[in-house]
C-alpha positions as CSV (number, residue, x, y, z in Angstrom):
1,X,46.9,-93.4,-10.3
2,X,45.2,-90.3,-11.7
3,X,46.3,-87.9,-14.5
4,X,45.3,-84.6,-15.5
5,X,42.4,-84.8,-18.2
6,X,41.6,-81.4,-18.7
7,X,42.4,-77.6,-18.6
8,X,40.5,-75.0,-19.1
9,X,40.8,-71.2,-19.0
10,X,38.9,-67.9,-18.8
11,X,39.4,-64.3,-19.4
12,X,37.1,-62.4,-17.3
13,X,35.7,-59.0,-18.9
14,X,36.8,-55.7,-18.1
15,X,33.9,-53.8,-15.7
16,X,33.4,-50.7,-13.4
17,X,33.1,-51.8,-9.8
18,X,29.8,-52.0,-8.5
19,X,29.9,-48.7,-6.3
20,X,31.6,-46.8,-9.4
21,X,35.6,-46.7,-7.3
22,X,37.6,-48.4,-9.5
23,X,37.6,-50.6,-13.2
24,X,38.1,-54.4,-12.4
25,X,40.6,-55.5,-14.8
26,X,40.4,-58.9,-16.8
27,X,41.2,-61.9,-14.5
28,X,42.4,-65.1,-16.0
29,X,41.1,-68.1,-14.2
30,X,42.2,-72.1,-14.7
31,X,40.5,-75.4,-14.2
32,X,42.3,-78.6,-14.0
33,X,40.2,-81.8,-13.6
34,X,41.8,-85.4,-13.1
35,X,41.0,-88.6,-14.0
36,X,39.2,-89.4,-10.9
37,X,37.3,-86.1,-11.4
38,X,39.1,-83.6,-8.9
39,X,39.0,-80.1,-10.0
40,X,41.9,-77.7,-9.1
41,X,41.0,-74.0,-9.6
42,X,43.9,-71.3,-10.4
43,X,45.0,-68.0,-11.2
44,X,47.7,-65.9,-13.2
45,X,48.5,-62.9,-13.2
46,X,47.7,-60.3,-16.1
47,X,49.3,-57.8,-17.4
48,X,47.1,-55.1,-19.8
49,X,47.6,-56.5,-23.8
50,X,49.3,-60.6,-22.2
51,X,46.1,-62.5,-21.2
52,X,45.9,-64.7,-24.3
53,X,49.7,-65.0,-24.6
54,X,49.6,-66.4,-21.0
55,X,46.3,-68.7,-21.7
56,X,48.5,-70.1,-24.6
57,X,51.4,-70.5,-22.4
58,X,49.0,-72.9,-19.6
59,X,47.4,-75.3,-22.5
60,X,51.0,-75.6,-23.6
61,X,52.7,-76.5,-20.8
62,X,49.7,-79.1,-19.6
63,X,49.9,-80.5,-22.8
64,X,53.7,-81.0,-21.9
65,X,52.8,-82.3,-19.1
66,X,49.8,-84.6,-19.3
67,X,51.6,-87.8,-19.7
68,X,52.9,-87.4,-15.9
69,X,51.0,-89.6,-13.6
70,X,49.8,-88.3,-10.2
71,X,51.4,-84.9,-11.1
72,X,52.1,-82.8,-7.9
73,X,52.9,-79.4,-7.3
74,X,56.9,-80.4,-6.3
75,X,56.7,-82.3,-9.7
76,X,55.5,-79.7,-12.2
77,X,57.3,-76.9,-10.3
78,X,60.8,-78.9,-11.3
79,X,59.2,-79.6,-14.8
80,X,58.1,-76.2,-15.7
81,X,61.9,-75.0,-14.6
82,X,63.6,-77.5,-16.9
83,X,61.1,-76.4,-19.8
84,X,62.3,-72.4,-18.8
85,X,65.5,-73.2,-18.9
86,X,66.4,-70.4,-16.9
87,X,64.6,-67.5,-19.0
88,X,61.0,-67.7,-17.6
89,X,59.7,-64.2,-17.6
90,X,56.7,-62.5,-15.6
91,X,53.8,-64.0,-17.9
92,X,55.6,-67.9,-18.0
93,X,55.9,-67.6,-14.2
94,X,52.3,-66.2,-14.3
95,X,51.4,-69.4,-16.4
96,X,53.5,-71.4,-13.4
97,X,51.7,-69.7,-10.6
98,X,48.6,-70.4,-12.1
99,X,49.0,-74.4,-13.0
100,X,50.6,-75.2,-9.8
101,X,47.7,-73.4,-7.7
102,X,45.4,-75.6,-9.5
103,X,47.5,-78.8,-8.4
104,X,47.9,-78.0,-4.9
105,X,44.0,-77.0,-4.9
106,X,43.4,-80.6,-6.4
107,X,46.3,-82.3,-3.7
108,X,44.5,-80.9,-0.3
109,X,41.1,-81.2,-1.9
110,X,42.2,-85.1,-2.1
111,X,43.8,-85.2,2.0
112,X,40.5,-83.4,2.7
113,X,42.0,-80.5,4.3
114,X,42.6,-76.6,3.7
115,X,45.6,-76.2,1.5
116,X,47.1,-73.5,4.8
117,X,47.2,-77.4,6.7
118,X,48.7,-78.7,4.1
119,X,51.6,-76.6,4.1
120,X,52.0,-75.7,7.9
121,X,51.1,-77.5,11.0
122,X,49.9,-74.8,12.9
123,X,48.9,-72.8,10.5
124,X,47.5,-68.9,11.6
125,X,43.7,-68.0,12.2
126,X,43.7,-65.2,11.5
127,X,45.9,-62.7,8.7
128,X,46.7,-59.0,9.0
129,X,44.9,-57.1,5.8
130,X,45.5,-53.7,4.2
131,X,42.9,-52.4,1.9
132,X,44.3,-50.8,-1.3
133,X,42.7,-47.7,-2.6
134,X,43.3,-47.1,-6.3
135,X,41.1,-45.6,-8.4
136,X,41.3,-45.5,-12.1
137,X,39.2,-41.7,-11.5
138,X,42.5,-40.1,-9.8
139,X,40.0,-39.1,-6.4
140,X,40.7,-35.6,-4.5
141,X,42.3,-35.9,-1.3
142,X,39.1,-35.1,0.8
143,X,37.4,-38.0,-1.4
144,X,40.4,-40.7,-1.2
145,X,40.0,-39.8,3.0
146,X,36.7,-40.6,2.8
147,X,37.2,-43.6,1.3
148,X,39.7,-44.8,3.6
149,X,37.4,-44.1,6.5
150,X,34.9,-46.3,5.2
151,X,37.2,-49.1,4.7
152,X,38.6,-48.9,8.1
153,X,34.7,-49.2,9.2
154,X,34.9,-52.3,7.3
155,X,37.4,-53.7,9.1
156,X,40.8,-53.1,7.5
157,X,44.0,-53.0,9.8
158,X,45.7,-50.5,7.0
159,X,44.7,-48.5,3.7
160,X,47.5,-48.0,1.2
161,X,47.3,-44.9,-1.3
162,X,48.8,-43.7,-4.2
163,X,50.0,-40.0,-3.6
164,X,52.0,-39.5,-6.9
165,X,48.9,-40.0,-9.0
166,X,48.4,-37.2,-10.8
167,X,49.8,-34.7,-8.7
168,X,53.0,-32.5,-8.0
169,X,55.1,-33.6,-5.0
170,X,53.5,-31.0,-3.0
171,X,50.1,-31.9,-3.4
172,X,51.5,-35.8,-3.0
173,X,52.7,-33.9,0.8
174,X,49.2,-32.6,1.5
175,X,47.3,-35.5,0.3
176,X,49.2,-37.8,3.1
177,X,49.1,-34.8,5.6
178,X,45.0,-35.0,5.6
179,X,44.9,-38.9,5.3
180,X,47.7,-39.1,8.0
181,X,45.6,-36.6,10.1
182,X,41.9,-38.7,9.7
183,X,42.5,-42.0,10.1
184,X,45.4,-41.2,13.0
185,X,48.8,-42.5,13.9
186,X,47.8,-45.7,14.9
187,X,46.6,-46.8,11.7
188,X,49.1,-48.1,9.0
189,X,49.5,-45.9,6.0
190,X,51.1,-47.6,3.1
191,X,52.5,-45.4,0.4
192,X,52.3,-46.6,-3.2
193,X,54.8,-44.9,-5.7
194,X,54.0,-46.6,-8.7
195,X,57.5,-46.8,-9.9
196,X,58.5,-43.5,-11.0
197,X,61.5,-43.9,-13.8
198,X,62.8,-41.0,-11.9
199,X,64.5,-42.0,-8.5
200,X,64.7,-37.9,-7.6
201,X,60.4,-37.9,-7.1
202,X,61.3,-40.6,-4.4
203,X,64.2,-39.1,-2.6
204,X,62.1,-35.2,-3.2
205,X,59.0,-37.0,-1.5
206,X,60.4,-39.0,1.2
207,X,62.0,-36.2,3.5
208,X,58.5,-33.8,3.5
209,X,56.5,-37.0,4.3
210,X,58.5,-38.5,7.0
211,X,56.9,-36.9,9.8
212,X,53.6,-38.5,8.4
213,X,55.3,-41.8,9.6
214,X,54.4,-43.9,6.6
215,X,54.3,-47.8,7.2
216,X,56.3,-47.9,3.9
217,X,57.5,-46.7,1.0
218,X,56.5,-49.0,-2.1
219,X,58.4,-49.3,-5.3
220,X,60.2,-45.7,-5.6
221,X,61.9,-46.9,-8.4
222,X,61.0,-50.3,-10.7
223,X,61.6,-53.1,-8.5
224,X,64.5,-54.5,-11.3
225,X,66.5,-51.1,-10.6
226,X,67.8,-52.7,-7.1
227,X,71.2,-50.6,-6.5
228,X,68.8,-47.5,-7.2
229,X,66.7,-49.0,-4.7
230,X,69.3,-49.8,-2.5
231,X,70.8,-45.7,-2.5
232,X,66.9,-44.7,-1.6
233,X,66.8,-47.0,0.9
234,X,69.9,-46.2,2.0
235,X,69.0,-42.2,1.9
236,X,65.5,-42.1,2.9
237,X,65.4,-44.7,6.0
238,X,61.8,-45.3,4.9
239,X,60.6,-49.0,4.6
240,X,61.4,-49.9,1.3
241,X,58.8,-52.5,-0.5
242,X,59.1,-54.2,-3.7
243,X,59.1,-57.8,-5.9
244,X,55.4,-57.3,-7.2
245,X,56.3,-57.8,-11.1
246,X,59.7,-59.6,-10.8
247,X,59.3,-63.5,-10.1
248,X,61.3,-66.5,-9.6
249,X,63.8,-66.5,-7.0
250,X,67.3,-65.3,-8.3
251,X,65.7,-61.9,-8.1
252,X,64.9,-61.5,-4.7
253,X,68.5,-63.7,-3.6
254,X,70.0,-60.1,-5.3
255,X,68.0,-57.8,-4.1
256,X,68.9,-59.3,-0.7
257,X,72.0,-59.2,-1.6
258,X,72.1,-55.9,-2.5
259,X,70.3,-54.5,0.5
260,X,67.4,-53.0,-0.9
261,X,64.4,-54.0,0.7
262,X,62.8,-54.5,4.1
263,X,59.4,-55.8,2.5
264,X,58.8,-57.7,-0.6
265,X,55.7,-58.0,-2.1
266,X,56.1,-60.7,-4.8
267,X,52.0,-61.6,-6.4
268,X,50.9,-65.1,-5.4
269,X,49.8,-65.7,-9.6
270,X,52.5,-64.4,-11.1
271,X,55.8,-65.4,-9.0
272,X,56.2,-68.6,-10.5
273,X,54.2,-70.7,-7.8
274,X,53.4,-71.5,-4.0
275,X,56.5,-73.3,-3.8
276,X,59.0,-70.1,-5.1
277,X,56.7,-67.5,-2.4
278,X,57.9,-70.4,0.2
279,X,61.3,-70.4,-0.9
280,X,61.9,-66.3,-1.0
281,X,59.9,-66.6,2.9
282,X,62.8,-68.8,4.0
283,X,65.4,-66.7,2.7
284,X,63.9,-63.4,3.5
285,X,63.5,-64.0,6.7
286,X,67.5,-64.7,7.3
287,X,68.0,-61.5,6.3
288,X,65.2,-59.7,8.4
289,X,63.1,-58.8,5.1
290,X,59.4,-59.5,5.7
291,X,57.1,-60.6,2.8
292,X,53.6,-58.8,2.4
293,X,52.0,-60.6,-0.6
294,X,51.0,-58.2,-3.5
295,X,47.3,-59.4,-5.1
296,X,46.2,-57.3,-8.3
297,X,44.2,-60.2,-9.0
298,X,40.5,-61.6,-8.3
299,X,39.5,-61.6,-4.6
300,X,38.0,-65.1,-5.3
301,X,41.0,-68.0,-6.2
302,X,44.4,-65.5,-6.0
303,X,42.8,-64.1,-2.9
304,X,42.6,-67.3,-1.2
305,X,45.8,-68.2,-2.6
306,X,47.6,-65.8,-1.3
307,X,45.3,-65.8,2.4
308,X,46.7,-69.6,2.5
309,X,50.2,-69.0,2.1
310,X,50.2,-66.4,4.9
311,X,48.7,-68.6,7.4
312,X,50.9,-71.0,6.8
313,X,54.4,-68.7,7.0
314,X,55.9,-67.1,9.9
315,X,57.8,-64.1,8.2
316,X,54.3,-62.7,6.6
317,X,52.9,-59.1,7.2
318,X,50.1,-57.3,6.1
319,X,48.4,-59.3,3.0
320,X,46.7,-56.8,0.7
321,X,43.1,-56.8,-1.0
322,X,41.1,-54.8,-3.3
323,X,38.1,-54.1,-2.0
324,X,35.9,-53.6,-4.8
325,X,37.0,-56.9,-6.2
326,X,35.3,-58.5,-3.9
327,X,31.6,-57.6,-4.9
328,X,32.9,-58.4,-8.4
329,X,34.1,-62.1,-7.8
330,X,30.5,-63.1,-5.9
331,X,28.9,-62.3,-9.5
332,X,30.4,-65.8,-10.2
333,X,32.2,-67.3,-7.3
334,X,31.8,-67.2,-3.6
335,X,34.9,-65.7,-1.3
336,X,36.6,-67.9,0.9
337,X,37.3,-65.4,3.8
338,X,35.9,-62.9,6.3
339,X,36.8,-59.8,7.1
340,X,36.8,-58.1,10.8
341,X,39.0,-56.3,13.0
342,X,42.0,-55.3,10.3
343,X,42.5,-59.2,9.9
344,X,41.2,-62.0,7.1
345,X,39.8,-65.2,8.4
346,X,39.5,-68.4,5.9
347,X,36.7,-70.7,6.4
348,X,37.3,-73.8,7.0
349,X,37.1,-75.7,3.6
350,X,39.5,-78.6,1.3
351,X,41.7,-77.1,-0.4
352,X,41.6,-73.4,-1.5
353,X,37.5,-73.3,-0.5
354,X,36.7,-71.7,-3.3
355,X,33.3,-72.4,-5.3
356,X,33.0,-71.2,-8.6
357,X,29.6,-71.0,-11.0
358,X,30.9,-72.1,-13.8
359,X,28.5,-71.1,-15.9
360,X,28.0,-67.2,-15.0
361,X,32.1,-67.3,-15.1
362,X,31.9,-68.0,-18.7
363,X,28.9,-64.9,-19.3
364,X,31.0,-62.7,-17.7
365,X,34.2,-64.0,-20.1
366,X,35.3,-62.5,-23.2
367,X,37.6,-65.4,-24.0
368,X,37.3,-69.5,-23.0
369,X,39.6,-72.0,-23.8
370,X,39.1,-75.8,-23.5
371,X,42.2,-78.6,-23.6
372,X,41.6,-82.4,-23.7
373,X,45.0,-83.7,-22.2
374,X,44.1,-87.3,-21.6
């Protein structure tokens, strides 16, 4: 038998990228470790001003759960729901996400195996990727184009943008005019809203880009609003995509319900866990809604998350990737696929295949946390 030991956490600092693009924003990592000296590696989901709250939230919950012998992913994903009682919110399901990617890291570490051939038996080579663009520095079109350019030299199969950012609906028109126009009609080109709290910017927008032929048309309205989203969709006939902040799966059963979406984009670390993004796969995909996993999170342990759970499901688009995150993560970790031809490719590793250097994690952490458990 074997029981969970110890947990420990780290908040990553904040940092510019490397090439100057965008600020990396504070990761939160976890370390699980049996008794028979397995270590499971995780990640949640952060929101700006919640990273400590949700580090509390993980040594709480394995303290809860410590006294549970051979714990398994199926057995601390019905434990963590008892202890919710059905009001979990986005940073206990980040908590959730983050435990339970630890345990199945530790459970196909111990089949020897990669955790995609652990949850499929034909699991994909080889996932579609979409590079996301954002920039804390609000680029000019002719920079942001440039940009996107390069990263389609790198090998991306799609580049999403954010047009609203800081700019009229006009200038949102002619910043997708030139990208549409340099990187062609072949290429995908996502369109990131950002969640506007008014719907009119969406339904303004949508009719003077639609000859640009986006791919889609991501959260025009928060993701919670869904008979909003529904009318847009509904109005617009653009792809609609959303689910990045909500978690758990009542959510996505009424957003289905309400006809809303024809993407969703829940975040690997902060959905709840492996087992929910399964779940809302399955029932997606009887109502034709594809699932393109959202990752604001390292490209290191979320990353590979995330690239596992997409080789392993047949209703999976486009998974998405910050590129600048990934020269940040090798400061302390190495990165667990490659990148070529608009696809992701995992190597062929136990578990998640991630490696992480412990000790430059913990220089480059503003906040540790260590729990006994057993």
């Amino acid at each position: 038998m074997s029981f969970i030991t110890c947990a420990e956490t780290w908040i990553t600092k904040k940092e510019q990228s490397d090439d100057g693009w965008a600020e990396i924003k504070p990761f939160l990592f976890l370390k699980l470790t049996t008794s028979d000296n397995l270590e499971g590696w995780g990640e949640a989901f952060t929101l700006p001003a919640r990273e400590k709250g949700i580090v509390e939230i993980i040594h709480d919950l394995m303290t809860t759960v410590s006294s549970l012998e051979n714990l398994s992913p199926e057995i601390f994903h019905t434990k963590a729901n008892q202890i919710a009682d059905g009001h979990r919110g986005i940073d206990f399901s980040a908590a959730t996400s983050a435990i339970e990617m630890s345990l199945w890291d530790i459970k196909a570490k111990r089949e020897d195996k990669p955790l995609s051939h652990l949850l499929s038996k034909n699991p994909k080579k080889k996932i579609p990727i979409y590079a996301n663009t954002w920039s804390e520095k609000s680029p000019n079109n002719e920079t942001l184009s440039n940009r996107a350019l390069e990263l389609l030299d790198q090998g991306y199969g799609g580049i999403k943008i954010y047009p609203l950012q800081n700019r009229t609906i006009d200038q949102a028109v002619a910043c997708v005019s030139l990208l549409r126009n340099n990187i062609g009609l072949e290429t995908p080109l996502m369109l990131d809203l950002a969640c506007p709290e008014d719907p009119n910017i969406a339904l303004t927008l949508a009719p003077l880009i639609k000859e640009f032929k986006p791919y889609w048309f991501e959260e025009p309205i928060d993701g919670q609003s869904t008979r909003i989203l529904a009318s847009i969709r509904k109005k617009t006939g653009l792809k609609i995509v959303t689910g990045e902040k909500q978690f758990g799966i009542q959510h996505f059963v009424e957003t289905l319900a309400s006809d809303s979406a024809d993407i969703f984009n829940p975040d690997i670390a902060g959905v709840g866990s492996i087992l929910d993004m399964i779940k809302i796969s399955e029932i997606s995909e009887k109502n034709n809604v594809m699932i393109s996993p959202h990752c604001w999170n390292s490209m290191s342990v979320a990353a590979s998350a995330m690239l596992h759970f997409c080789a392993a499901n047949s209703n999976t688009e486009m998974a998405e990737i910050y590129p600048e995150y990934i020269s940040n993560g090798l400061k302390y970790s190495d990165i667990n696929f490659v990148i070529g031809n608009g696809c992701a490719e995992l190597k062929d590793r136990p578990g998640l295949g991630i490696n992480i250097d412990v000790k430059s994690l913990t220089k480059l952490s503003t906040d540790y946390k260590k729990t006994i458990l057993s």
